[in-house]
ZATOR-643303 format. One record per residue (C-alpha): residue in three letters; x negated, y negated, z negated. Coordinates in steps of 0.5 Angstrom, whole numbers. Example, Ala and Ser with C-alpha at 12.3 -4.5 7.8 and 13.67 -1.06 7.14 Angstrom:
// ZATOR-643303
ATOM  aa     x     y     z
ATOM ALA   -25     9   -16
ATOM SER   -27     2   -14
// end
This chain:
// ZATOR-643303
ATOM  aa     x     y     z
ATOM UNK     0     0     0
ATOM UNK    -2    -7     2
ATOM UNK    -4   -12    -3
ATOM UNK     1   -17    -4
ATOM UNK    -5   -23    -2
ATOM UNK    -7   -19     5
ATOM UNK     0   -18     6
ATOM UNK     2   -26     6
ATOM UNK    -5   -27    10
ATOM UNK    -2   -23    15
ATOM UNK     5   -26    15
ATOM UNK     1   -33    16
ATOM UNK    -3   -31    22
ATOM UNK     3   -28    25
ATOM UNK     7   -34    25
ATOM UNK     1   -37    27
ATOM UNK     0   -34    33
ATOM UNK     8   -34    36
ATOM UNK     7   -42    36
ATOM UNK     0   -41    40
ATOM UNK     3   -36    45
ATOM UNK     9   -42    46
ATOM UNK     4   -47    47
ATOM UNK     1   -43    52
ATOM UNK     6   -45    57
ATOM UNK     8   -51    56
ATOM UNK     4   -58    56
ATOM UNK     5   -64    52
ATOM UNK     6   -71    55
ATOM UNK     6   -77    55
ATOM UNK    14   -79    57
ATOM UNK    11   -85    61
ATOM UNK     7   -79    65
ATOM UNK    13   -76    66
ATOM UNK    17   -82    69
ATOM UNK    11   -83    73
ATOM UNK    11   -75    76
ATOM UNK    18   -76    77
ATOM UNK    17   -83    80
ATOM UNK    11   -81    84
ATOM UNK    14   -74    87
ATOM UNK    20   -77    89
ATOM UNK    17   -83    93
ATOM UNK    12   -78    97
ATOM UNK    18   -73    99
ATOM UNK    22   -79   102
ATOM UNK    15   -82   105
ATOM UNK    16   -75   108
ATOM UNK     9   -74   105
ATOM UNK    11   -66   104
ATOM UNK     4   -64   101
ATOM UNK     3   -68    97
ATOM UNK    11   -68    94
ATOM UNK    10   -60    94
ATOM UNK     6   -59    89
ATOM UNK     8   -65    84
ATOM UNK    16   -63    85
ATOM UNK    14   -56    84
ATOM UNK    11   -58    77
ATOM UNK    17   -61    76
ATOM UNK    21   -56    78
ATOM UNK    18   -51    74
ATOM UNK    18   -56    67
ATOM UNK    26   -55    69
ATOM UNK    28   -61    72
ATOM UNK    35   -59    76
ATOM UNK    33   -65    82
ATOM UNK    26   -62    83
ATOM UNK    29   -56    83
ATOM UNK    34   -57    88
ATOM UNK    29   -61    93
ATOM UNK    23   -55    91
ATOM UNK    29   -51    94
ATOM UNK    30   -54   101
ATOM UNK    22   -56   102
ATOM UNK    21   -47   102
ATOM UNK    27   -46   107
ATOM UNK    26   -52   112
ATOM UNK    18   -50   110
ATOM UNK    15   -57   109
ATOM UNK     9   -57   105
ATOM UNK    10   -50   103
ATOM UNK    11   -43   108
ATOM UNK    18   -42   110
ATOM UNK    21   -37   104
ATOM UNK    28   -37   105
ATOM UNK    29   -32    99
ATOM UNK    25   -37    95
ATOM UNK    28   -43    97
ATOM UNK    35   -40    96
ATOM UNK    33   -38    89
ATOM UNK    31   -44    87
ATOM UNK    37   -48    90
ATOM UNK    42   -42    85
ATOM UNK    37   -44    79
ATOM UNK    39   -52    81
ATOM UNK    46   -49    80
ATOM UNK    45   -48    73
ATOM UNK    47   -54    72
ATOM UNK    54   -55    75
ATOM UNK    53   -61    80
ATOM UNK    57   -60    86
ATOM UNK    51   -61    91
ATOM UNK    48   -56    88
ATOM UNK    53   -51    87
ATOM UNK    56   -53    94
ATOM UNK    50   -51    97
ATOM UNK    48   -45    93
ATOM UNK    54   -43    96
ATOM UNK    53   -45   103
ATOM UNK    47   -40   103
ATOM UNK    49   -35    99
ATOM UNK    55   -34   104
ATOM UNK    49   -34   110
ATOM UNK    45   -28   107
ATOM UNK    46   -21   109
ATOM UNK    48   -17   102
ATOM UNK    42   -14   101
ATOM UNK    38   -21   103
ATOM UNK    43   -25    98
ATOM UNK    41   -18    92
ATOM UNK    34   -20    93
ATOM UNK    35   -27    93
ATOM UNK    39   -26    87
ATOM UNK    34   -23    82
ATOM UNK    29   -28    85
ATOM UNK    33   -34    83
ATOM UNK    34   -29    75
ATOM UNK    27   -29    75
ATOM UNK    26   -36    76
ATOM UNK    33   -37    71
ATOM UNK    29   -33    65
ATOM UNK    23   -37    66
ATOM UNK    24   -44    69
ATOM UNK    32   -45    67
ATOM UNK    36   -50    61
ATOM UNK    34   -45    56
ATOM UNK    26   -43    57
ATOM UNK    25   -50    59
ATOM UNK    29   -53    53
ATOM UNK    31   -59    58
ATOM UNK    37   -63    58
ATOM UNK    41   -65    64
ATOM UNK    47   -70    65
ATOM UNK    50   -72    71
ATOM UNK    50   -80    72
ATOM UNK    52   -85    77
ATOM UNK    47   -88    81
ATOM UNK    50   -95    83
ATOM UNK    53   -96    76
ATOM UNK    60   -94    79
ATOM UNK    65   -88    77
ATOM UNK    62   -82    82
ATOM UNK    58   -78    78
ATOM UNK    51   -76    84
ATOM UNK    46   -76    80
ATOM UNK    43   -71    75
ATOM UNK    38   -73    70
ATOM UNK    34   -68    66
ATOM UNK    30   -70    59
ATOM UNK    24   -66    57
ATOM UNK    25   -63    50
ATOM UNK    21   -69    45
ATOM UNK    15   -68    42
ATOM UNK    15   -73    38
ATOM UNK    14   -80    38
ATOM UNK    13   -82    46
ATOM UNK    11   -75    48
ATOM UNK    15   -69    51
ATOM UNK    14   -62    51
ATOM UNK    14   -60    59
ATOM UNK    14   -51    61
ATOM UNK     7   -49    65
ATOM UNK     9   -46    71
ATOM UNK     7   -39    70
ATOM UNK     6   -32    73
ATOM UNK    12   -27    76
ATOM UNK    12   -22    71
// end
């Protein structure tokens, strides 16, 4: 039998060590830096600049933000920046989905009806996968629907990273398929 000392010490260092597996895949920033991510992600896709918005909207995308993600998606199906993948490009346009915005929702829709079933079934897993490792819960991320122009039509989403304390926030890595 273990002595009650040795015993605490390792429940210590057990707890220890959870937090620093956590920490492993998330990165904390500054929350000027992560306006200015978005900022500088979204000002390069639009110039249609796609290598240089591909890898900044993919680390968007996976820290869980619903607009990188739903932007992520189209750049692998129209294969801009990236090679074309429409399997990769589907999945990440259904995690988009998860927040229940009606573009994109609509579109999930739209592409999910153009696969044949056994494409839309290897689609779906890919999209699972990437829910388990970039979606609400493993990111922690917030999203809201606002209006844009101040009126009353909601078509825009906006996604909080979790805090970190003051003037800081906790962004997920990307990470590996499993």
């Amino acid at each position: 039998m273990k002595c009650p000392a040795s015993l605490a010490i390792s429940l210590l260092l057990a707890a220890a060590a959870a937090p620093a597996a956590e920490n492993a895949e998330f990165d904390r920033v500054s929350a000027g830096d992560y306006a200015a991510m978005l900022r500088d992600a979204t000002h390069a896709y639009n110039r249609k600049d796609y290598a240089q918005a591909f890898p900044q909207l993919q680390r968007l995308a996976c820290a869980g933000d619903k607009a990188s993600q739903y932007l992520l998606g189209g750049m692998y199906i129209l294969g801009q920046g990236t090679a074309k993948d429409d399997l990769t490009g589907y999945a990440w346009i259904k995690l988009a989905a998860e927040f229940s915005f009606s573009d994109y929702t609509s579109l999930a829709a739209k592409l999910e009806q153009a696969l044949e079933p056994a494409r839309r079934e290897q689609g779906n897993a890919k999209a699972e996968d990437l829910r388990k490792r970039y979606g609400l819960i493993a990111t922690g991320m917030s999203c809201h629907g606002e209006p844009r122009h101040g009126g009353y039509v909601i078509d825009t989403v906006i996604c909080t990273p979790p805090s970190e304390g003051v003037g800081s926030v906790r962004l997920r890595r990307c990470l590996e398929a499993k």
